[in-house]
Structures are given as C-alpha cells and as structure tokens.
TORKOLLO-361154 format. One record per residue (C-alpha): residue in one letter; x, y, z; chain. Coordinates in steps of 0.1 Angstrom, whole numbers. Layout:
> a | X | Y | Z | A
...
This chain:
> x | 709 | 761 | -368 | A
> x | 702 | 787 | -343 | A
> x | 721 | 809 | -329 | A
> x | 733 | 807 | -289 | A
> x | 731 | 843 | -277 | A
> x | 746 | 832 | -249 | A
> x | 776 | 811 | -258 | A
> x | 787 | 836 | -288 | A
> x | 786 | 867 | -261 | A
> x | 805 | 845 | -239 | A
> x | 830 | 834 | -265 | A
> x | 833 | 871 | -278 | A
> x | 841 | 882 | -241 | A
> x | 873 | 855 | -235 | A
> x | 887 | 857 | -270 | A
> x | 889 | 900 | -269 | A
> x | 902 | 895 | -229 | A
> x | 927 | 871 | -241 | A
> x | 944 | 897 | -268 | A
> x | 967 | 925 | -262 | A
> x | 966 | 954 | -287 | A
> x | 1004 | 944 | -299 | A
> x | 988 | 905 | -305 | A
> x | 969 | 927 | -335 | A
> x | 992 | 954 | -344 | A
> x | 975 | 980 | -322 | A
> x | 996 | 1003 | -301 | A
> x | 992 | 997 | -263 | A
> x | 992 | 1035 | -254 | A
> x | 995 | 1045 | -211 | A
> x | 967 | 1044 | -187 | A
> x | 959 | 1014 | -202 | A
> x | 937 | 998 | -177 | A
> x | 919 | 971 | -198 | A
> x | 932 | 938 | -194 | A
> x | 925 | 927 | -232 | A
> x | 919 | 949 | -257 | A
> x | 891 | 976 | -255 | A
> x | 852 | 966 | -274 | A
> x | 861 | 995 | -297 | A
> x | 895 | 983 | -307 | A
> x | 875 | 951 | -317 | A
> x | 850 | 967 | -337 | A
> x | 875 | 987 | -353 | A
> x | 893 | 957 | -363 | A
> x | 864 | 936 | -377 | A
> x | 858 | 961 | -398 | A
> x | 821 | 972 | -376 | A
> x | 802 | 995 | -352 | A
> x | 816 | 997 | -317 | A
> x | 774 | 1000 | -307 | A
> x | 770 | 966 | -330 | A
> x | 795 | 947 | -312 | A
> x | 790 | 957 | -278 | A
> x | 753 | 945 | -285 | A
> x | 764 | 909 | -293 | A
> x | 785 | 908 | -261 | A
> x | 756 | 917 | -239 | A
> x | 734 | 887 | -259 | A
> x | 716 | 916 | -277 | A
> x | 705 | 928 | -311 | A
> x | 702 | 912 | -348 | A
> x | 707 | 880 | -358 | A
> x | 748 | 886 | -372 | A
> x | 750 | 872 | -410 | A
> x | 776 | 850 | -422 | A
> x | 795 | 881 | -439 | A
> x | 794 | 894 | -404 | A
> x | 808 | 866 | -386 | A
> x | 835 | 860 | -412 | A
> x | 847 | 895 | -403 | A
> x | 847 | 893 | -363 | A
> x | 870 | 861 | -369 | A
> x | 893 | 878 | -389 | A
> x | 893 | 904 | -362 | A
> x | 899 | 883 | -336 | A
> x | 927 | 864 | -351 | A
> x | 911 | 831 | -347 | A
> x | 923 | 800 | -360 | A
> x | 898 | 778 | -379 | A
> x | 884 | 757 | -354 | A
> x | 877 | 790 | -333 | A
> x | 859 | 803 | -365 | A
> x | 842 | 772 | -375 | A
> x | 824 | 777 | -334 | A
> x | 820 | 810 | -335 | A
> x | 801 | 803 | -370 | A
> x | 782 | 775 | -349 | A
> x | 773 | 795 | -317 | A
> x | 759 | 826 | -345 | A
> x | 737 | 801 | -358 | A
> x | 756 | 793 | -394 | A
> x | 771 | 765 | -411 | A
> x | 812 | 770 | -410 | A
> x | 821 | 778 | -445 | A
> x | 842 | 751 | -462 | A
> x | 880 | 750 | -454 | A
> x | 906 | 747 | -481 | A
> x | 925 | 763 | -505 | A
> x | 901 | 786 | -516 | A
> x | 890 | 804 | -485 | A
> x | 897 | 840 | -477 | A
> x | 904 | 834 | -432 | A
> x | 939 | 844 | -429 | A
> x | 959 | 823 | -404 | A
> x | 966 | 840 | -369 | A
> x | 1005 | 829 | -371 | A
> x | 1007 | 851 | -406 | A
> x | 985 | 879 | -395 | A
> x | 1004 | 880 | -370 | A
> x | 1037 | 881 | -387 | A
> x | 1023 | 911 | -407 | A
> x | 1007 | 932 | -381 | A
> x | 1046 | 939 | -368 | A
> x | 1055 | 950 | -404 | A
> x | 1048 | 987 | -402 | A
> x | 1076 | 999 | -419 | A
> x | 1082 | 987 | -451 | A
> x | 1049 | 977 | -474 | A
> x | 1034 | 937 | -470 | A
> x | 1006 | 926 | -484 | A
> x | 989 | 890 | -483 | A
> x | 974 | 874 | -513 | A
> x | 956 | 843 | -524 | A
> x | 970 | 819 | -546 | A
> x | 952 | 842 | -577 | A
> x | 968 | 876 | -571 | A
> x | 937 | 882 | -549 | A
> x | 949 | 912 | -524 | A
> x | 933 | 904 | -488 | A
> x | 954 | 926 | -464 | A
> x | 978 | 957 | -469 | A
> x | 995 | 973 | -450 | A
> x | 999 | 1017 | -449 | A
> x | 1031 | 1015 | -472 | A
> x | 1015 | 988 | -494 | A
> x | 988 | 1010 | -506 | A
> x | 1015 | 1041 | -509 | A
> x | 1030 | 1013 | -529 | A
> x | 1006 | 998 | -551 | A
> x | 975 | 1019 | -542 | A
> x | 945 | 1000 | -523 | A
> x | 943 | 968 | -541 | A
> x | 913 | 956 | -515 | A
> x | 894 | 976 | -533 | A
> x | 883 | 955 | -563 | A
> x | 860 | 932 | -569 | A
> x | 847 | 901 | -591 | A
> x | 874 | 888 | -611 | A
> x | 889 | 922 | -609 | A
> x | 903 | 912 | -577 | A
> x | 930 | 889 | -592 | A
> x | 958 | 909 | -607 | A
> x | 966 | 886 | -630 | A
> x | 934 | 894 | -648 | A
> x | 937 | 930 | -646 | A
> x | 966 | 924 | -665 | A
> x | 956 | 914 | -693 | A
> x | 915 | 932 | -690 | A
> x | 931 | 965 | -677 | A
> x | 954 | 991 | -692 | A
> x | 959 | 1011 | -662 | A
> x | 974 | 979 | -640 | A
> x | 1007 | 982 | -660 | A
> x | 1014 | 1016 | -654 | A
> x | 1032 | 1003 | -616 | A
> x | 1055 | 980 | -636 | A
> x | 1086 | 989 | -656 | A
> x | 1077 | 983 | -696 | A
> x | 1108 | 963 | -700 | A
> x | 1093 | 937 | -673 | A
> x | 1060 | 934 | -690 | A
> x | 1066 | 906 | -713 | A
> x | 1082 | 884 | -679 | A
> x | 1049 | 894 | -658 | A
> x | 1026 | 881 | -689 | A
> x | 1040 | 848 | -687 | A
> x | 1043 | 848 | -645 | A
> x | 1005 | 853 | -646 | A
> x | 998 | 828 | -672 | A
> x | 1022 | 802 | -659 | A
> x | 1005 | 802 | -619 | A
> x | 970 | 805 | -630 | A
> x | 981 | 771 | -647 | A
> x | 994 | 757 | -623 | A
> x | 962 | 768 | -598 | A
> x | 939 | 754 | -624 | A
> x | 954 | 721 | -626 | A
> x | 956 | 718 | -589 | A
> x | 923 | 730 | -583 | A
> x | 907 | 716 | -615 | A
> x | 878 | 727 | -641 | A
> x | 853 | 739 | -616 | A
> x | 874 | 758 | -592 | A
> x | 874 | 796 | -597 | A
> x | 911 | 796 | -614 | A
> x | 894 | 776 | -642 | A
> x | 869 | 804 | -645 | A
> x | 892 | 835 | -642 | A
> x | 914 | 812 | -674 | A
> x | 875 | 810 | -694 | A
> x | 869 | 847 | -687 | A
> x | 907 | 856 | -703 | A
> x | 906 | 827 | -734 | A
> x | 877 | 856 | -746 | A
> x | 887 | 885 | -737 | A
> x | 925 | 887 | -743 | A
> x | 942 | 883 | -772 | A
> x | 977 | 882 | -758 | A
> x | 966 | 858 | -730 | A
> x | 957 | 832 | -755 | A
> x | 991 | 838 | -768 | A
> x | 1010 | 829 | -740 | A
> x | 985 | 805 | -730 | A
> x | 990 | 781 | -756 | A
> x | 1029 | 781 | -754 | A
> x | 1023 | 758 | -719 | A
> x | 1047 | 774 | -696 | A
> x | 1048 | 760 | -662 | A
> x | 1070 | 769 | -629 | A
> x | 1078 | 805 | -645 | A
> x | 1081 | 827 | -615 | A
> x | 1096 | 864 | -607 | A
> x | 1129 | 868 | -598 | A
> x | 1131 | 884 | -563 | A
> x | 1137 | 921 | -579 | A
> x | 1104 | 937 | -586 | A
> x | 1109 | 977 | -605 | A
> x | 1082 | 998 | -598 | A
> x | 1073 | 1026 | -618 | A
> x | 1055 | 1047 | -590 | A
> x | 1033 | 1079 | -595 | A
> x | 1049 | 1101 | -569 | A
> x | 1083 | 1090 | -567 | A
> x | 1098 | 1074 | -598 | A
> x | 1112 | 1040 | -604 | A
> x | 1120 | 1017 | -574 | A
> x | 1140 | 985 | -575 | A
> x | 1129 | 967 | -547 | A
> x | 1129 | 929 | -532 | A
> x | 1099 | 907 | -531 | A
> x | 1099 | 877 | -505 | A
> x | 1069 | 857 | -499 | A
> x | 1063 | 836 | -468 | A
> x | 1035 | 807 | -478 | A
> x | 1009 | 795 | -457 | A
> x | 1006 | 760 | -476 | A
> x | 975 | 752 | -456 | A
> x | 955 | 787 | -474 | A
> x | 977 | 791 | -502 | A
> x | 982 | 824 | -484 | A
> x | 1014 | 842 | -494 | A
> x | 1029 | 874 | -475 | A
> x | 1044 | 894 | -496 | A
> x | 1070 | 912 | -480 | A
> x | 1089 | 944 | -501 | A
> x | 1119 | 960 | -490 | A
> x | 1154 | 982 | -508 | A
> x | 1192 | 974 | -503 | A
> x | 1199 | 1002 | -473 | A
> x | 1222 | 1032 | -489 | A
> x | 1205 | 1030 | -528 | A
> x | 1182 | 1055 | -540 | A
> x | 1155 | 1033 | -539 | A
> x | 1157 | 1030 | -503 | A
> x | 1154 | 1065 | -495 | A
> x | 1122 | 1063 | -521 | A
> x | 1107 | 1041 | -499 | A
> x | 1111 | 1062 | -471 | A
> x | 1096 | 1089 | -487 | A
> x | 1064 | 1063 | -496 | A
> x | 1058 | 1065 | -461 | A
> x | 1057 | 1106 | -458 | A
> x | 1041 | 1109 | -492 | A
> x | 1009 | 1082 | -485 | A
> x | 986 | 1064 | -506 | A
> x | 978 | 1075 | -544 | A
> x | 943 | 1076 | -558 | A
> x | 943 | 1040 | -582 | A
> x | 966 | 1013 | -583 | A
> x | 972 | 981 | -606 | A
C-alpha cells in the first residue's frame, strides 16, 4: 500500500479541528482562539514531536510507521473504523481487531480523561496497564512502564517479589488465586495460541506456587470490591475498586476511590500532594 500524503494531512486536519481540549482531558485555558485543539496539544497527546506532526499535516516528511500511526489514533480518540483509515491513508495494513488489541475506545477514554481526582487506570483482559491516570501512578507507581510478559501483573506476581509489597500480606493468598482463575478463563476463551496460553507456559516453569493453584481448577474467583493497599508514602489504604468493561476490547476501567470521612480518604488526598513513587507492582 502506499501512503496518501494528501488524504492523511487532510484527515489529520478535520479530526484535531473537530476536538476540544475537554473531549481529551486537556484544560481549555483563555485567549483560546483555536477552534479545535492546537498541533502541539496533538503531538503532546500522541505521545510525538509537535515539528513531526505538523510535517504530516502539511503532506511533508518520513513515511510514519505503524507504531507511529497506532499512537496518533489513540491521540485522537478515534474509533476503529477512523483508525483502520487513517492506517490506510499512511500506507499500512489496519492491525487486526479483537480482543487482543491495545486501541482504547473513545467512549472509555473518554470516560477516564474526566477522572482527575481520584486514581483510574485501564487494563487488558491480562492485567496489562495501558493508561493511568496522575493518582494512579501515586497509587501503584507507573505500571506503563513494563514490558514483555512483565506487563501483566498477574505474572509479576508470581516472577516478581517486589509486586507484592502494594498489597496487604493477609490478601495474598486471595490475589494468587484471582490471577490464576482469569488467566483461565482468558486462555479458554482465547485458546492455546493466544498470548494468555503463553503467559500460563511461561508460569507452569517458572513458579512453583502457580502450578499449585493452577492445578486446583478454580474458575469465576474474582476480588471483592475492597482492595488494601500497603503504600510506600502513606501506609495502608482500604479503598474500592469498580471496573467499567468495554466487552468489545476486553478493556476494563478501573476506577479507585475511599468512603468520604475514613482515614483512607484523607490518604488519598494526600496521594495527590505527595506524587508518584519510584517502582510499583
């Protein structure tokens, strides 16, 4: 395929005049005269250089690679049939949609780009962190960070010491059998050639407690809502965990927050003065 300078600059141009900086999360500020959101908010969101981006919108410089592409979509909120062009007019195949892919969906991006205060995070369907917000990673530490199988913290769990350290020892046993019981499920569902079925090969040799649970066959064993945190800077924290799916991704939004008045909720207040910490599960 290749690529239409043209008809991607074009594209660019309507869907970044179509957004307003609170569609992303961004804060609108006066003397605002832009009537979408500036070529440097863009950049900033996809994650590139304002110099790189403004090139593609004036039908100039490289050819963008898929990695590339991947990340102006997420930027730019598309939804997949926006993507899947926007791959088209760069030149590339659209990657394969499904279950497995890491595009969020613009209605729960969305959602989470109005949570500022109170720590979200979205994940795939194997623990795999994809967004945080500023109090998630005072929360749990900058889970975007890893890489590999390392990304899912359900094999952390069991292949690193250090991922524990968040969670209160009492719990540990309950999270053990959580991990094992969804990546079960996600390798049934997905079957022996997904990337579940890999991260459950990768475990059966590494981890001796992992076999252990494995082979009692537990299935539909999930957290309870409460979630204690044993946090570097500011002690233990009871808070709630809900999760909003998006079935069509196997996207969940995690979504923590503390009953108003407890101690817990003026810890997480505190998260938000206190910042991120160096590491993280």
């Amino acid at each position: 395929m290749q690529i239409d300078r043209a008809g991607l600059a074009e594209f660019l141009r309507r869907r970044r005049e179509s957004l307003q900086p609170e569609d992303v999360g961004l804060p609108r500020g006066q003397r605002r005269r832009t009537s979408g959101l500036r070529r440097e908010e863009v950049a900033t969101l996809c994650h590139i250089s304002a110099d790189y981006y403004s090139r593609l919108e004036r039908e100039r410089g490289p050819h963008p690679c898929e990695q590339m592409i991947a990340s102006i979509a997420q930027g730019l909120h598309l939804s997949h049939d926006e993507r899947d062009h926007l791959f088209r007019l760069a030149g590339h195949h659209p990657p394969v949609r499904g279950a497995s892919g890491e595009h969020i969906s613009p209605g729960l991006l969305r959602i989470f780009d109005r949570l500022d205060d109170t720590p979200a995070e979205i994940v795939t369907e194997l623990g795999e962190t994809l967004r945080q917000n500023r109090l998630g990673v005072a929360l749990n530490g900058d889970l975007t960070r890893f890489t590999g199988p390392a990304r899912s913290i359900g094999y952390r769990w069991f292949t690193d010491p250090a991922c524990r350290a968040l969670y209160h020892p009492d719990d540990h046993a309950m999270h053990s059998r959580v991990f094992v019981s969804g990546l079960r499920h996600v390798v049934t569902l997905r079957g022996p050639r997904s990337r579940a079925a890999h991260l459950q090969s990768l475990l059966m040799e590494s981890s001796e407690e992992f076999r252990a649970v494995w082979s009692e066959h537990e299935i539909g064993f999930r957290f309870s809502h409460l979630k204690r945190f044993v946090h570097p800077e500011v002690g233990n924290l009871d808070l709630t965990c809900q999760a909003l799916l998006d079935p069509d991704q196997g996207h969940s939004l995690l979504v923590y927050t503390a009953v108003p008045g407890t101690e817990s909720y003026g810890k997480l207040e505190l998260l938000g003065v206190v910042g991120a910490f160096d590491g993280g599960p």
